[in-house]
C-alpha positions as CSV (number, residue, x, y, z in Angstrom):
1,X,-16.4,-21.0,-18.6
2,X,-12.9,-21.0,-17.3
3,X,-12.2,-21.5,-13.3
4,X,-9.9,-20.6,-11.1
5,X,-8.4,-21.7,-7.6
6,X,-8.3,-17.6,-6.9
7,X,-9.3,-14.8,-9.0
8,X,-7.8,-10.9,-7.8
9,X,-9.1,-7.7,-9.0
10,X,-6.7,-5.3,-9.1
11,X,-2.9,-5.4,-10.3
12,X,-1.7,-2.9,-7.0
13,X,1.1,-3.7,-4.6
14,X,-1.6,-6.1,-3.0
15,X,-2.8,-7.8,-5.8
16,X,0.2,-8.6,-7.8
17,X,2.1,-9.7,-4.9
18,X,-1.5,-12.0,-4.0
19,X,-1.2,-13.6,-7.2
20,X,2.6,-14.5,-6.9
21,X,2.1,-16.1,-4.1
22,X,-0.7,-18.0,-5.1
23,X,0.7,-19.0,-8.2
24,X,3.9,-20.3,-6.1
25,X,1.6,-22.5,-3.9
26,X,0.2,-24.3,-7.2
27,X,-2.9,-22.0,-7.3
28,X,-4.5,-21.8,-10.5
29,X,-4.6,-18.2,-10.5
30,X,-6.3,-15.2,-12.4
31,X,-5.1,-11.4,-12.0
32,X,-7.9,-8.9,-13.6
33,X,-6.6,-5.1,-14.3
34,X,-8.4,-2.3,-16.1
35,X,-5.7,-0.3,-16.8
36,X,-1.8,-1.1,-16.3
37,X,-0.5,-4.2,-14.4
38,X,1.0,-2.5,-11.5
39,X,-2.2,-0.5,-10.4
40,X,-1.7,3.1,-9.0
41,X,1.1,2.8,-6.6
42,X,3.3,1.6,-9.6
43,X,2.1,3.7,-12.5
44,X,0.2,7.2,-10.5
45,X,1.1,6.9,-7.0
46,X,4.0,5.8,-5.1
47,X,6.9,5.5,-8.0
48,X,6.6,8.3,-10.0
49,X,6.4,10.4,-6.6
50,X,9.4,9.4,-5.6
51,X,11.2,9.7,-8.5
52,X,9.9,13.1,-9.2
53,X,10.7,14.0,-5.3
54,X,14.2,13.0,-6.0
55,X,14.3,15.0,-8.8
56,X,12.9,17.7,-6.9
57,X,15.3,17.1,-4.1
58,X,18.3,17.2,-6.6
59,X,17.2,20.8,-7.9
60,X,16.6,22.5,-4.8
61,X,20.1,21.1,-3.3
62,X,22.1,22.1,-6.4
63,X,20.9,25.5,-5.7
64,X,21.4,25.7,-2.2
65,X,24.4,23.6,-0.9
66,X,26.8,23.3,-3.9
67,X,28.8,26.3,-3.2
68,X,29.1,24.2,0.4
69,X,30.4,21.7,-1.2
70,X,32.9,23.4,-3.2
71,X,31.4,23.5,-6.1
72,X,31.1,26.7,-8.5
73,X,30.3,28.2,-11.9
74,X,26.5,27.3,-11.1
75,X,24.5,30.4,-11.6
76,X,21.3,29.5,-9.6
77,X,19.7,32.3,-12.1
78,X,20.1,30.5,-15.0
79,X,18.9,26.9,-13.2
80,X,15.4,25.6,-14.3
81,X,13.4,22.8,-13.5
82,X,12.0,21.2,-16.4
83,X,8.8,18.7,-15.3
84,X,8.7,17.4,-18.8
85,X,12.3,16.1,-18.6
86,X,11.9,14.7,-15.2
87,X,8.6,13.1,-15.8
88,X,10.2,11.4,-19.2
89,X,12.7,9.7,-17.2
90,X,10.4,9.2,-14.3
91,X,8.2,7.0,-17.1
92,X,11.6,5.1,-18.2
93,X,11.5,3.9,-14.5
94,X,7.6,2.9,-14.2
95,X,8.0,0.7,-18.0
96,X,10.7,-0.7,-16.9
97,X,9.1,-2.1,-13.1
98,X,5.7,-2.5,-15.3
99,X,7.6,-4.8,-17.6
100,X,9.1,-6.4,-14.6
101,X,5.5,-7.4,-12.7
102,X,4.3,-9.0,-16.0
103,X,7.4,-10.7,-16.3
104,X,6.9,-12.4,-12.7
105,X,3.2,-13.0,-14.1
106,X,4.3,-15.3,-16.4
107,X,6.6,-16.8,-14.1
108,X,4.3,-17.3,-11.7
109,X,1.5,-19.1,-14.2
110,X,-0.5,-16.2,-13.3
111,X,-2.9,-15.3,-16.2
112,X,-3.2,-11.9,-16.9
113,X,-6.8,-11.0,-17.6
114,X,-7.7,-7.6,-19.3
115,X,-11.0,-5.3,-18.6
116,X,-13.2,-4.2,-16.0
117,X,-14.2,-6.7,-13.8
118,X,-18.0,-7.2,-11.8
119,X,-19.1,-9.5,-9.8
120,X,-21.4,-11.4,-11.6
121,X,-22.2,-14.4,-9.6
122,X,-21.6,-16.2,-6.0
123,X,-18.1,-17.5,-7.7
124,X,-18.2,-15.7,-10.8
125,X,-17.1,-12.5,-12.5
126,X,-17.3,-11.2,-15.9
127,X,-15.1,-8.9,-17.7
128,X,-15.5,-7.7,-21.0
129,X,-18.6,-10.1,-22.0
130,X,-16.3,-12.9,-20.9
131,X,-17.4,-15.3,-17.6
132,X,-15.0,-16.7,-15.4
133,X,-15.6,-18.9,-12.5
134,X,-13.7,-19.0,-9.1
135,X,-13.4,-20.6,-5.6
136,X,-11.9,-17.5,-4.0
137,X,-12.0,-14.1,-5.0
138,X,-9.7,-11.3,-3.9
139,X,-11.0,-7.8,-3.8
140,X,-7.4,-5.3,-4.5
141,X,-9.1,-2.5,-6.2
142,X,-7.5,0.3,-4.6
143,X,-8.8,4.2,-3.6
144,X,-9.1,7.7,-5.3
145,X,-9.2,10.7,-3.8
146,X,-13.4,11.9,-3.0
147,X,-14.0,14.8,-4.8
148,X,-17.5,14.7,-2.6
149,X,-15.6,15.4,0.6
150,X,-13.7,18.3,-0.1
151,X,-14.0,19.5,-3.3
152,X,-17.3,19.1,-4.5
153,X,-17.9,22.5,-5.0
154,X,-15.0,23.3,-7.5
155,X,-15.6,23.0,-11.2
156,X,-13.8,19.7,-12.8
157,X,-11.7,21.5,-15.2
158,X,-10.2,23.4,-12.2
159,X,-9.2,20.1,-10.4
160,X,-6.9,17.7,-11.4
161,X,-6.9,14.7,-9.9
162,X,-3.5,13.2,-9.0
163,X,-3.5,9.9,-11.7
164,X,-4.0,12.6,-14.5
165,X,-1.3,15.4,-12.9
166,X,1.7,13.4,-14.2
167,X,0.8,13.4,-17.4
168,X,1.2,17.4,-17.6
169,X,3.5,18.7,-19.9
170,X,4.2,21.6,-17.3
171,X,2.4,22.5,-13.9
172,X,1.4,26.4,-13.4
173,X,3.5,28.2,-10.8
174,X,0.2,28.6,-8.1
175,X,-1.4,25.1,-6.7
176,X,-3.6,24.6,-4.2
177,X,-3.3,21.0,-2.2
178,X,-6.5,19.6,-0.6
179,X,-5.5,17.4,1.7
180,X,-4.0,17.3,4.6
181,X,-2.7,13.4,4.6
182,X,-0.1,11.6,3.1
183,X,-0.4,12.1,-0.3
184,X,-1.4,15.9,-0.1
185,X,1.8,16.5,2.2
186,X,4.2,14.5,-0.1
187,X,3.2,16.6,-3.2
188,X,3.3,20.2,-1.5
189,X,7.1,19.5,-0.3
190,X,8.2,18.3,-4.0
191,X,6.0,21.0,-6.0
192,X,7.7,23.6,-3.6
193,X,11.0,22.5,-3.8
194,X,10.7,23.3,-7.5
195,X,10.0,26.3,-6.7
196,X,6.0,26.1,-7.0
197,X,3.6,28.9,-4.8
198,X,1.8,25.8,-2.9
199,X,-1.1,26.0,-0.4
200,X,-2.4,22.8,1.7
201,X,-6.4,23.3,2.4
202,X,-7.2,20.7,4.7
203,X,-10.3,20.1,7.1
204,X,-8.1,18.0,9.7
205,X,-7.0,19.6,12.6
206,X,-3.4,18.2,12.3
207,X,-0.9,17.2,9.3
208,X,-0.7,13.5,9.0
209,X,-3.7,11.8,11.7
210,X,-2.5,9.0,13.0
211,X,1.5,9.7,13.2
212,X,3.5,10.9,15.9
213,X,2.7,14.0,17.1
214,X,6.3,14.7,17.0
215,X,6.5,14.5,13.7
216,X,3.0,16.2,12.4
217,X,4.4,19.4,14.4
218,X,8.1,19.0,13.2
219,X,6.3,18.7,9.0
220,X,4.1,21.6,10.0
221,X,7.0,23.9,11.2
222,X,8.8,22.9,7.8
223,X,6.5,23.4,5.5
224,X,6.1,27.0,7.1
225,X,9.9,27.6,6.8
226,X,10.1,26.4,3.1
227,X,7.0,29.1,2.6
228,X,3.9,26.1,2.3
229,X,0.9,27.9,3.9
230,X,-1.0,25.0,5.5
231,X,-4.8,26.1,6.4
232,X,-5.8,23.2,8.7
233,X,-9.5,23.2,10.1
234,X,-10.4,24.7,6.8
235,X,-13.9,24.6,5.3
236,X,-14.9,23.3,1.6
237,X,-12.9,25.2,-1.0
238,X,-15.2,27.3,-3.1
239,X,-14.7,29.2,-6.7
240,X,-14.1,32.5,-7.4
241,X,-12.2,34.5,-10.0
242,X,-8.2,34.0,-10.0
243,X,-8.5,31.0,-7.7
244,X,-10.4,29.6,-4.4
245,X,-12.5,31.4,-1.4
246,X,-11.8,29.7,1.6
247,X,-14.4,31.0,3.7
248,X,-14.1,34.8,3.1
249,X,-10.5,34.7,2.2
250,X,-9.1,34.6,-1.0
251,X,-6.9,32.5,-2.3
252,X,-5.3,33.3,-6.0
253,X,-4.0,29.9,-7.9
254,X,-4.1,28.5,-11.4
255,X,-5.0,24.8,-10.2
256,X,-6.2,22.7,-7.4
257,X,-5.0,19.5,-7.4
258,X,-7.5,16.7,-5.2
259,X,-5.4,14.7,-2.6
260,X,-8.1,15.0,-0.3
261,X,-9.0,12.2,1.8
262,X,-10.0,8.7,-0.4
263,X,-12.6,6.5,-1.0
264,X,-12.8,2.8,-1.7
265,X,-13.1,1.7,-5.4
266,X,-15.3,-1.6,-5.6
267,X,-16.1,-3.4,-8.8
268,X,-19.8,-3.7,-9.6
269,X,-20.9,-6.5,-6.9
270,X,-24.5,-7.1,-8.6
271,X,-26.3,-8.8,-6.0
272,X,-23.3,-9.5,-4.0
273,X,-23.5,-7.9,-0.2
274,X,-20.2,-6.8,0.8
275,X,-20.5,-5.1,4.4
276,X,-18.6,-1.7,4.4
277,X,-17.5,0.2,7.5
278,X,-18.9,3.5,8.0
279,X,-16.1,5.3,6.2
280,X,-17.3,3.2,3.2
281,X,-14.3,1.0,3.1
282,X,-14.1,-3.2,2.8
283,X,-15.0,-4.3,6.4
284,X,-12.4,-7.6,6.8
285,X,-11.3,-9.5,9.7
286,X,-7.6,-10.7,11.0
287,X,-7.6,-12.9,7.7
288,X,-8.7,-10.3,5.1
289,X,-11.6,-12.1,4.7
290,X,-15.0,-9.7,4.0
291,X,-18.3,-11.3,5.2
292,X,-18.3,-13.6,2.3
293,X,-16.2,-16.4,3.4
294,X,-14.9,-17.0,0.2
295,X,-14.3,-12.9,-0.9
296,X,-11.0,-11.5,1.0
297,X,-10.1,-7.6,0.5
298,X,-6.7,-6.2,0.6
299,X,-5.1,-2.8,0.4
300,X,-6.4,0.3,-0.2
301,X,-9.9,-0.9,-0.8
302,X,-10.2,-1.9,2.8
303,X,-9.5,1.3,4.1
304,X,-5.2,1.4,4.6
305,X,-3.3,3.3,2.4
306,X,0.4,2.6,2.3
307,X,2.1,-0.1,-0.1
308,X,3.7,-1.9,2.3
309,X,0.4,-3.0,4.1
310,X,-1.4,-4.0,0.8
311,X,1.8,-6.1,0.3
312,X,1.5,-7.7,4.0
313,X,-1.9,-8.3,3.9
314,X,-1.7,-9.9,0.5
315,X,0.6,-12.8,1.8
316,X,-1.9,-12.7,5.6
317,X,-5.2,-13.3,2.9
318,X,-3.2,-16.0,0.2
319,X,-2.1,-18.2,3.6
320,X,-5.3,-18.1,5.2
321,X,-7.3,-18.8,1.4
322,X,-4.4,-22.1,1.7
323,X,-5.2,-23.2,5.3
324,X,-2.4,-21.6,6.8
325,X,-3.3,-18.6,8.7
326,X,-1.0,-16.1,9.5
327,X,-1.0,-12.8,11.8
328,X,0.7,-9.5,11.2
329,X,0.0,-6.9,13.7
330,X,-0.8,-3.7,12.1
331,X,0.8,-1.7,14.5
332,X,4.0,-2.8,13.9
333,X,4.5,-2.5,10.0
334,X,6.3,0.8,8.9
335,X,5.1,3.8,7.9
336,X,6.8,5.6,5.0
337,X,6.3,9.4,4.1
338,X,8.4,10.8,1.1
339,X,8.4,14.5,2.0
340,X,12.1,16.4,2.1
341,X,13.1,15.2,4.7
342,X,11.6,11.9,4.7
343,X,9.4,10.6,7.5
344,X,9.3,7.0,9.0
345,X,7.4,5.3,11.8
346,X,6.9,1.9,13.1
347,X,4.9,0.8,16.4
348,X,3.1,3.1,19.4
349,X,3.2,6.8,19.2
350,X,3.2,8.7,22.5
351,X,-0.4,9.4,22.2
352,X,-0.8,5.5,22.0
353,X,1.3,4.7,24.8
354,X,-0.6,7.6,27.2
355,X,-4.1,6.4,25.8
356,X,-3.4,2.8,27.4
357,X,-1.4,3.9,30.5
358,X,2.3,2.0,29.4
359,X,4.7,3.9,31.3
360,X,8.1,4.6,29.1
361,X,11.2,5.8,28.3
362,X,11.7,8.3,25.8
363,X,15.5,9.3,24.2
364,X,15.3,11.7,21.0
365,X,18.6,12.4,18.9
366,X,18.9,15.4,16.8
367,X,20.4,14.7,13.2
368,X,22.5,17.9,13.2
369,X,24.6,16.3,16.0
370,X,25.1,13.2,13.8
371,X,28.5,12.9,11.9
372,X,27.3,11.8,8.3
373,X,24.5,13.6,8.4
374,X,27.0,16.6,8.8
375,X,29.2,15.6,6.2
376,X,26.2,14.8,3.8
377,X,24.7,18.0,4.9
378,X,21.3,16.8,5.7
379,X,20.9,17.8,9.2
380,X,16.9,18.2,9.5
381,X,15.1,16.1,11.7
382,X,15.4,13.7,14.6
383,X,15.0,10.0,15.9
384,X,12.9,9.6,18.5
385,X,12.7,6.3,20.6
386,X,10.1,4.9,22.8
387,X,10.4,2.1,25.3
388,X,8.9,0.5,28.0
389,X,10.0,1.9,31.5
390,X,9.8,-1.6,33.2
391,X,11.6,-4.0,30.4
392,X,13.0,-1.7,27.9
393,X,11.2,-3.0,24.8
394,X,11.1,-1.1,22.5
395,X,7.7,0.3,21.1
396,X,7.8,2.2,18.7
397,X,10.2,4.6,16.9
398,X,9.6,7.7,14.8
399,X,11.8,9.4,12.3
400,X,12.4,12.5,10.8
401,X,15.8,12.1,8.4
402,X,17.0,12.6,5.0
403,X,16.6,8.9,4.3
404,X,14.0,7.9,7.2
405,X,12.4,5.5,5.5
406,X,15.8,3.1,5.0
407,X,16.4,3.5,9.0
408,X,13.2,2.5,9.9
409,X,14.4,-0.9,8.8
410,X,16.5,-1.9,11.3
411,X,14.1,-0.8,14.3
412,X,10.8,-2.4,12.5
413,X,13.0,-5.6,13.0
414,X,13.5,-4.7,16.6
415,X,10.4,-3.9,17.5
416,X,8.7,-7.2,15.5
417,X,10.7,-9.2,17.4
418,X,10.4,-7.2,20.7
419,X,13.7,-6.0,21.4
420,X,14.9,-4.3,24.0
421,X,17.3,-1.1,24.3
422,X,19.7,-3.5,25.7
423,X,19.5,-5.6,22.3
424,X,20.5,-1.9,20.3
425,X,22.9,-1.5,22.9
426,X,24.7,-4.7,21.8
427,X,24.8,-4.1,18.4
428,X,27.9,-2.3,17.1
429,X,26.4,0.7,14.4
430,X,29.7,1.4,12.0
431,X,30.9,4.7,12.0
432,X,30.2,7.2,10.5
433,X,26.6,6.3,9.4
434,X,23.5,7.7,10.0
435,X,21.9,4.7,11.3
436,X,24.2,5.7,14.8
437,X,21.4,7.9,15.3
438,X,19.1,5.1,16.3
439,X,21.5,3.6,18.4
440,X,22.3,7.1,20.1
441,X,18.6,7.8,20.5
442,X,18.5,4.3,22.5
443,X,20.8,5.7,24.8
444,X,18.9,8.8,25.7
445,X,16.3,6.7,26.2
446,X,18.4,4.6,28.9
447,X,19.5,7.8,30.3
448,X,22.9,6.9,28.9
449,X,23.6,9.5,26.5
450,X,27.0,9.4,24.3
451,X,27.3,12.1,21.9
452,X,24.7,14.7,23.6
């Protein structure tokens, strides 16, 4: 039976970036994947969403600002969107990054490792009638959306699940969104900036749990002006003909697509106990590691569902597995939301900051006062800037913006290394950019205001 140092299941954000940096500390090191090396956010998730948004974005601007731009002889009539065309070249883009990860495989001395992986032993799996032994086992296998929550009682060839809705050769004109998260909220703006009748069904009281309140209410009042109904509160979804009941009311579509809320995907553990929390998620500590010592769990099986924190906690789990522990505090890695415009957040939210009684500063900047954002004309949305009221640190910063989720950048910096408004004040922002905004937020905040 071949061993390994480490063995990961799952080729995701987490578990690719797990095995490079095993395989760069001298790890003999093992990456199992099912399907495609890349996992969901690569091949279903989080790159062919944005490069379908962007399409998306590009349609619904030529329409409505190129005669603002002095542009003519477009006949808005005669535009179209064509999904096959922009999914084609949407699938350029995922080879090409797909060819990319197994090209840092190899570099790496990771071996690649085909099939459907269980647990088949204290230290060993198995994967297509093949055993392989290890001392330390990473668990990366991801989420899907639960059908069981939301939209159990919807016949499956009425529901498409998200991994399967790219590989449509066209999308009917009425889709209802279950799902009030993430996910759901990022494929409502793009299918209705392409023109799409869209309905979000959710059962959360709020767009987006968790974020700013800020900017939950500022996507809720946008998706109402671009003509998204969002039903919040809502109860299960239920069949009838021409589309869904929701309670007594009828709603007429052609499909419902699942981005309701998800559940854990774990490999067959056979034997192996693997406490979960209540939600049904991996239950891990500081270091990733599950109750089995030697088992760590990363990503989206553990109950967080943004790249960037499968990445993190991939590099947290491989320095603790090497004897060099390492904290990241979850608080303080960005949060990225592709809907038009783009959200970004990083740190406390006002709720936060009330719930444990830290007085603070507040400054907000709207975009439309911004110069570039002017000239680019993307004027929607806001920075808004919290800091404490006795030291000025900053603590956490929420955006709104065309391109939020480049900004957040510079502030996640800030507020990992506990920066004051006084540091932002220092630093000169060129002019024109949009990043001024950030800087101009800081001075509401300070009760200095420049441009407003």
């Amino acid at each position: 039976m071949k061993t390994y140092d480490v063995i990961i299941i799952g080729s995701g954000p987490g578990g690719y970036v797990a095995a490079i940096r095993a395989g760069q500390s001298g790890l003999k090191t093992a990456l199992v994947e099912k399907a495609r090396i890349g996992g969901c956010c690569l091949n279903w998730g989080c790159i062919p969403s944005r490069r379908l948004m962007e399409s998306a974005k590009f349609f619904a601007r030529i329409q409505a600002q190129a005669a603002g731009f002095g542009i003519e002889g477009i006949d808005n009539a005669a535009l179209k969107f064509s999904w096959k065309k922009a999914v084609a070249e949407k699938d350029k883009i995922v080879t090409k990054l797909v060819k990319g990860v197994e090209f840092l495989m190899k570099k790496n001395g990771v071996e690649v490792i085909s099939g459907e992986a269980e647990v088949s032993g204290a230290n060993q799996i198995s994967v297509a009638g093949n055993s392989y032994g290890f001392q330390k086992l990473i668990l990366a296998t991801g989420s899907r959306p639960d059908r069981k929550r939301f939209a159990a009682n919807l016949p499956d060839d009425f529901v498409v699940e998200i991994d399967d809705f790219y590989a449509r050769a066209d999308i009917p004109d009425r889709i209802v969104v279950i799902g009030g998260r993430t996910v759901a909220c990022e494929m409502a703006s793009l299918l209705r900036l392409i023109g799409k009748q869209v309905t979000v069904v959710a059962s959360q009281s709020k767009l987006i749990p968790g974020i700013d309140p800020a900017l939950s209410n500022y996507l809720l009042e946008r998706f109402r002006k671009l003509g998204i109904r969002v039903l919040l509160e809502s109860p299960m979804p239920t069949m009838a003909q021409h589309g869904v009941k929701i309670g007594e009311e009828l709603i007429e579509c052609d499909i419902v697509l699942n981005c309701a809320t998800r559940a854990a995907v774990l490999p067959k553990l056979n034997g192996m106990v693997i406490e979960l929390t209540d939600e049904g998620f991996v239950n891990v500590n500081e270091f990733r590691q599950t109750n089995q010592p030697h088992v760590y769990a990363i990503g989206d099986v553990t109950g967080t569902h943004y790249a960037q924190h499968a990445s993190a906690h991939a590099g947290v789990a491989v320095s603790h597995l090497l004897g060099k522990p390492v904290r990241i505090n979850d608080a303080k890695i960005p949060i990225n939301i592709y809907t038009d415009p783009e959200i970004a957040s990083v740190g406390l939210t006002e709720e936060q900051l009330a719930e444990r009684n830290i007085p603070y500063m507040k400054g907000e900047f709207p975009m439309q006062v911004n110069s570039k954002a002017l000239v680019e004309g993307n004027t929607e949305g806001f920075v808004k800037m919290l800091a404490d009221e006795k030291y000025g640190e900053v603590l956490g910063v929420h955006i709104v913006a065309a391109r939020a989720t480049d900004l957040i950048s510079e502030v996640a910096l800030g507020v990992n290394l506990e920066a004051t408004l006084d540091d932002l004040y220092a630093v000169v922002h060129p002019h024109p950019t949009v990043s001024e905004s950030i800087m101009e937020a800081g001075f509401k905040a300070m009760g200095k205001p420049l441009h407003i």
